[in-house]
C-alpha positions in Angstrom: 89.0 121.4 71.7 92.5 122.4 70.8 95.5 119.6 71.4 96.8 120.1 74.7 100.5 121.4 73.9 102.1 118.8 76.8 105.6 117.4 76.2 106.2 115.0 79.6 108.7 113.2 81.0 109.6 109.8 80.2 111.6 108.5 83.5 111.7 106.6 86.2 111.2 108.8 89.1 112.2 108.1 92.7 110.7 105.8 94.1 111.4 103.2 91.5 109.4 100.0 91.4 111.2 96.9 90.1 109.8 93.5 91.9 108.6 90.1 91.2 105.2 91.7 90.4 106.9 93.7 87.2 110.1 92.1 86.5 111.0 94.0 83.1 109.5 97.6 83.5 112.2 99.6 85.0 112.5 102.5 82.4 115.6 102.3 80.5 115.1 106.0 79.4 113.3 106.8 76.2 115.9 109.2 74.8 114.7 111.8 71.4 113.8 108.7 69.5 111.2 107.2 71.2 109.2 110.4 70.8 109.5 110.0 67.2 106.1 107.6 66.8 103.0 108.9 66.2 100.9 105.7 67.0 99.5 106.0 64.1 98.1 101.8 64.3 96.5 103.2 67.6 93.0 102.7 68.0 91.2 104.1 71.1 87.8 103.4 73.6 87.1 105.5 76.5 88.0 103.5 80.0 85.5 103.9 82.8 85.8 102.1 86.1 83.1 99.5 87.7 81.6 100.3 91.7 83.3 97.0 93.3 86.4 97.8 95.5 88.3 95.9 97.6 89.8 96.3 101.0 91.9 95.2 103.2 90.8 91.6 104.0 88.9 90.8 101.6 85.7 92.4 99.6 83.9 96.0 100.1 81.4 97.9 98.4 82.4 101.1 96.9 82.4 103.9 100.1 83.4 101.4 102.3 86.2 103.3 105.0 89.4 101.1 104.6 90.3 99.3 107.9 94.1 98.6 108.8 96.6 98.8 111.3 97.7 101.8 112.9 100.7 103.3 111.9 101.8 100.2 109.1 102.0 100.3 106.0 99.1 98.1 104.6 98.4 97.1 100.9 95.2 98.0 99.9 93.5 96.2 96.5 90.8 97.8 94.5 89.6 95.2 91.9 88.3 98.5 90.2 91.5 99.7 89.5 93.6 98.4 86.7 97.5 99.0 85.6 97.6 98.9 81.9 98.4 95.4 80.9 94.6 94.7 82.7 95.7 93.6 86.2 94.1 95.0 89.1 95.9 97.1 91.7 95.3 99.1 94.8 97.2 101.4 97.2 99.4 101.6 100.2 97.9 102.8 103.5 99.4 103.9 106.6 96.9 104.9 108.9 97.4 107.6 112.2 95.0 108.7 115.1 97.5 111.5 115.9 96.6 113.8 113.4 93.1 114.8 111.6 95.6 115.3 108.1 96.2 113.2 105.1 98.5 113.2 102.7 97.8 111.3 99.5 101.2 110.9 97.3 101.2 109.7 93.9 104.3 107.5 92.7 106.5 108.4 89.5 107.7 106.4 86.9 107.7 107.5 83.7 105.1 108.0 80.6 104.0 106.5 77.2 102.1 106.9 74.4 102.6 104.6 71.6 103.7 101.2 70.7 107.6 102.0 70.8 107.6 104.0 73.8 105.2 101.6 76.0 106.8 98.3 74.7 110.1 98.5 72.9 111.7 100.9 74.9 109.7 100.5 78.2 109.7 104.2 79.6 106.9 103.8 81.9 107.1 101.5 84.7 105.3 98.8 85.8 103.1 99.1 82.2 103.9 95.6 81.6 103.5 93.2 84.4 101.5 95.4 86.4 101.6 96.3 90.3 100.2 94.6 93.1 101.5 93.7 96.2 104.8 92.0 95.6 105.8 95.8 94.4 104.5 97.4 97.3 106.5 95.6 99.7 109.8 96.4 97.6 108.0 99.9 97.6 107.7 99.7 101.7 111.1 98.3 102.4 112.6 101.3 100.2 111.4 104.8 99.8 109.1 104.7 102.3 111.2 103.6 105.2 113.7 106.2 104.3 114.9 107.8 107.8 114.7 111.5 107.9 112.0 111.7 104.9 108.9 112.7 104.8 107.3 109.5 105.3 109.5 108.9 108.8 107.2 109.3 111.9 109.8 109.0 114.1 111.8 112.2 112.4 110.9 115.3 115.0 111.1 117.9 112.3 108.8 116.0 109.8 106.0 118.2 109.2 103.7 115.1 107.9 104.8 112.8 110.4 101.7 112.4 112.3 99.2 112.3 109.4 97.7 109.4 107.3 99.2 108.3 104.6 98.1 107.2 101.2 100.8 106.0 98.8 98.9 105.7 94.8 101.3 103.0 92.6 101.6 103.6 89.1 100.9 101.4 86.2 99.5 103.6 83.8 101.8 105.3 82.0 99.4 108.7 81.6 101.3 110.2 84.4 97.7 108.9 86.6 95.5 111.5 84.1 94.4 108.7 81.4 91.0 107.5 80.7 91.1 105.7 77.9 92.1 101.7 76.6 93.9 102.2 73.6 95.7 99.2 70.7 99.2 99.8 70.1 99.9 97.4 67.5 98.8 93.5 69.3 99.1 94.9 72.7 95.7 96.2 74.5 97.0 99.3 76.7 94.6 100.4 80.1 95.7 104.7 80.4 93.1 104.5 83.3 95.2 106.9 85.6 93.0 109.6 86.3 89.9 106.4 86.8 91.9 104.9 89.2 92.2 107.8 91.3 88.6 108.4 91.0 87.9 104.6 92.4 90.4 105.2 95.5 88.9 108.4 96.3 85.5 106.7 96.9 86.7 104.9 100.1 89.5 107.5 100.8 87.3 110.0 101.6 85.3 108.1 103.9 88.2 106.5 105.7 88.7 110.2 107.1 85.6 111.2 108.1 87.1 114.0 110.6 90.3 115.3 108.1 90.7 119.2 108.3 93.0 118.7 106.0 94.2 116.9 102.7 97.9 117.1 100.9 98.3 116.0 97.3 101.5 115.3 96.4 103.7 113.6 94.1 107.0 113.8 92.3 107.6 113.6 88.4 105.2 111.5 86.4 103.4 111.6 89.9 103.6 115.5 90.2 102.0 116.1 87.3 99.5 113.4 88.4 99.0 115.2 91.6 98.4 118.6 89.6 96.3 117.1 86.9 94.0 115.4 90.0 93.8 118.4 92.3 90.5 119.1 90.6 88.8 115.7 91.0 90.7 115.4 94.3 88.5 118.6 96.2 85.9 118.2 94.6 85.7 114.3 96.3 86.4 116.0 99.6 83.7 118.5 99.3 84.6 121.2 102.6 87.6 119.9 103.5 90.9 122.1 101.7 93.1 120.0 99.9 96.3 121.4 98.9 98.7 120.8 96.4 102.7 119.5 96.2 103.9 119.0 93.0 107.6 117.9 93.1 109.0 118.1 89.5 106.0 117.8 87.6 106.3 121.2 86.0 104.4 121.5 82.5 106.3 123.7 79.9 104.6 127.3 78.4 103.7 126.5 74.3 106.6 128.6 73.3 108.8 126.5 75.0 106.8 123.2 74.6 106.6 124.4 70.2 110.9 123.6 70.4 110.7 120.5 72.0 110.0 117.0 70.2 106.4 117.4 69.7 105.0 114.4 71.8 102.2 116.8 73.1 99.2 116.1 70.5 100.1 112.2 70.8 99.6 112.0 74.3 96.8 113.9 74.7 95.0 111.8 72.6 96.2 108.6 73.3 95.4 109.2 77.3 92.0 111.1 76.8 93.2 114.5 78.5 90.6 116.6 77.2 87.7 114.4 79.0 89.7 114.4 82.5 90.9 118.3 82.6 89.1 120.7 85.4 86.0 121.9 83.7 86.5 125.5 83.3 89.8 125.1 82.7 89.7 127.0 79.4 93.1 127.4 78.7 94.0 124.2 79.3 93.5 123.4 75.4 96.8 125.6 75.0 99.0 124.1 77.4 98.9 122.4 80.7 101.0 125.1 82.4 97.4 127.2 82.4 96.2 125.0 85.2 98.5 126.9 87.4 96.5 129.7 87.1 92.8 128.0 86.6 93.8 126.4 90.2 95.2 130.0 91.6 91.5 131.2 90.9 89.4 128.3 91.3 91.3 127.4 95.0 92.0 131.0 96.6 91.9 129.9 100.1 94.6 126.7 99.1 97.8 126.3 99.1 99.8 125.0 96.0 103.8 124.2 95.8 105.7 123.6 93.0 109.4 122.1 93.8 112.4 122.1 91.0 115.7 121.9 90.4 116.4 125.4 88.0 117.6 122.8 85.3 115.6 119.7 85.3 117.5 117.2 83.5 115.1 114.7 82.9 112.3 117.1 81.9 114.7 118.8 79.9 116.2 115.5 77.9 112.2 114.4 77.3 110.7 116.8 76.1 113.8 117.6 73.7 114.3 120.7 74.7 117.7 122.2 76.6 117.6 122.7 80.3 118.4 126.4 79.8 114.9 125.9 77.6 113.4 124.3 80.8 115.2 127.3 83.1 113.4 129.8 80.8 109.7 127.7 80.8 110.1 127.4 84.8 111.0 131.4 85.1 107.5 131.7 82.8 105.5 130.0 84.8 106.1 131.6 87.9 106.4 135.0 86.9 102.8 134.4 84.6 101.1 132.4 87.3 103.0 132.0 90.8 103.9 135.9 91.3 100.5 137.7 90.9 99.3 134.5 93.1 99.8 134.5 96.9 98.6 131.3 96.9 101.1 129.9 95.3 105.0 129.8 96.2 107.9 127.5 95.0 111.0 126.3 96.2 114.3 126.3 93.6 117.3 124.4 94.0 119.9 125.8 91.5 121.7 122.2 89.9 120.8 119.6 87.0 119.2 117.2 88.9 115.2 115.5 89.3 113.1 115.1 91.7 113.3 116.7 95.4 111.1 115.5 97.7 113.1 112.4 99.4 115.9 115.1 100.5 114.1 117.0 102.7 117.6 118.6 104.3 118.0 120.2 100.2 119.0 123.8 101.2 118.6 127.2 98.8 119.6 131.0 100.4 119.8 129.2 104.1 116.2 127.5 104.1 115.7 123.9 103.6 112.7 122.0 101.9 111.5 120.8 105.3 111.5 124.3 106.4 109.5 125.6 102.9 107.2 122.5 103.1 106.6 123.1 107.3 105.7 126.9 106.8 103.2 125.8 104.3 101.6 123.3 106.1 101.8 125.9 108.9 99.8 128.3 107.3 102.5 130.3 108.1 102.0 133.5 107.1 105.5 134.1 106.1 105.8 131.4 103.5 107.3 132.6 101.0 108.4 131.3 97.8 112.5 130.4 98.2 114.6 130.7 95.0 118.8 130.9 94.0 
């Protein structure tokens, strides 16, 4: 197989995670330089994960539903699960017996594949020091008790206020697509992103025995985590649809990724790509944008949104190209894979900016992102793709 042609971000997305469980992995930004290495003293093992998981209260085999209290946030700890300095982790629950919907939202935070991007200049958070719950309360007491967002049951135009909710941490620093333990000079590095997703989906899935309906989400490191799991993510829930929200995750075309700083190849090998890619997924070899279409076909009868600003700065400045670059990549993929594709729509906000999702009241042409986000979930038949 080809190297995947992927340049990705290298920031800390919203929500940021800084805490007593990871006191020195905020990102600091990793700038054109940190791209430069080519972890060439990086030796690699494929990662798989072990059966055990743990709920809340104590132990649970894998399968077992996870049990906690309705409508609170509840930290969840998979001892199967692993952030990439080797400590376990888990997830955040917050469960609901108003609605027979999930949504399953990945955290971002950044990316790394070598020894000076993971430990000199830090651009993935929580890789060192992990995340557990310490984090997860910071987590709780931020972002997700933001009034008016998307995670705010008592906001009367939420469209997700009365589903479950699954909140995925991130430690990985493979935007939650790695599966593989790698050396980056004395340090021993866990990319088990797309594992640990595979681990939380054994008890996920039977938590909601009854769900008509599953949203994957995520925003930046955790879009493209939420597009590069959509796969894995169905094929868990067997019958029941599982759609797709990717905010700011938005994977360059090759002609666009061949001007940027050439992290691609590096990535894709240090994080194992090519073993945790949709099978089928032909294209995928060229560039990561092809999964747009691979998922058009693949999920006809879904629903898939991809939300950016026209000019993402942060994609822009780490993949080293311009954001006009990233204006003309975005305006590719949706005229190659989101026009000839009911199926998939996107919402635009013309600014330099990152990341969309915690403003739901973001307004393009007169319609808001709560408005986009509602139709969809609606299966509104007017849901239409809203652009500058």
């Amino acid at each position: 197989m080809r190297t995947l042609a992927l340049s990705l971000l290298v920031v800390l997305a919203l929500p940021a995670c800084s805490s007593a469980d990871s006191p020195a992995t905020t990102s600091t930004g990793a700038g054109g330089s940190a791209t430069s290495s080519t972890s060439s003293a990086a030796t690699t093992t494929s990662t798989t994960s072990s059966s055990a998981t743990t709920g809340a209260g104590g132990a649970a085999p894998a399968g077992a539903p996870i049990d906690a209290v309705e409508s609170t946030w509840t930290w969840i700890p998979f001892p199967d699960s692993f952030c990439a300095d080797g400590s376990t982790t888990g997830i955040g629950v917050n469960l609901s017996k108003k609605s027979s919907r999930v949504m399953v939202y990945l955290e971002g935070g950044g990316a790394c594949w070598s020894e000076l991007t993971c430990y000199t200049a830090k651009t993935a958070a929580n890789f060192e020091g992990g995340y557990g719950a310490t984090s997860f309360a910071a987590d709780k007491a931020g972002a997700l008790a933001q009034s008016g967002g998307f995670f705010d049951r008592a906001a009367a135009d939420n469209p997700f206020k009365d589903y479950s909710f699954v909140y995925v941490p991130y430690c990985t620093g493979d935007v939650h697509a790695g599966s593989n333990t790698v050396t980056y000079g004395t340090h021993t590095a866990k990319h088990a992103g797309f594992d640990n997703i595979s681990a939380y989906l054994k008890r996920i899935v039977p938590t909601f025995p009854a769900a008509d309906r599953v949203y994957l989400a995520g925003s930046s490191a955790g879009g493209f985590g939420a597009l590069l799991n959509w796969w894995q993510t169905q094929e868990a829930f067997g019958k029941v649809r599982v759609d797709l929200i990717d905010d700011s995750g938005t994977p360059m075309p090759a002609a666009i990724d061949a001007l940027g700083n050439g992290a691609g190849p590096t990535e894709s090998k240090q994080w194992n790509l090519p073993a945790t890619l949709p099978p089928g997924c032909t294209d995928c070899s060229k560039g990561l944008d092809a999964l747009f279409g691979f998922y058009a076909k693949a999920f006809p009868d879904h629903r898939g949104a991809l939300l950016s600003y026209t000019k993402d700065t942060v994609l822009s400045q780490f993949s080293g190209i311009t954001t006009d670059q990233f204006n003309t990549g975005l305006e590719q993929d949706l005229t190659t894979y989101f026009a000839p594709n009911p199926n998939l729509k996107s919402f635009l906000v013309d600014n330099s900016a990152h990341v969309l999702f915690f403003n739901p009241k973001l307004t393009t042409k007169g319609v808001t992102l709560n408005q986009f986000l509602t139709q969809m979930v609606n299966d509104d038949k007017a849901w239409a793709s809203v652009h500058p």
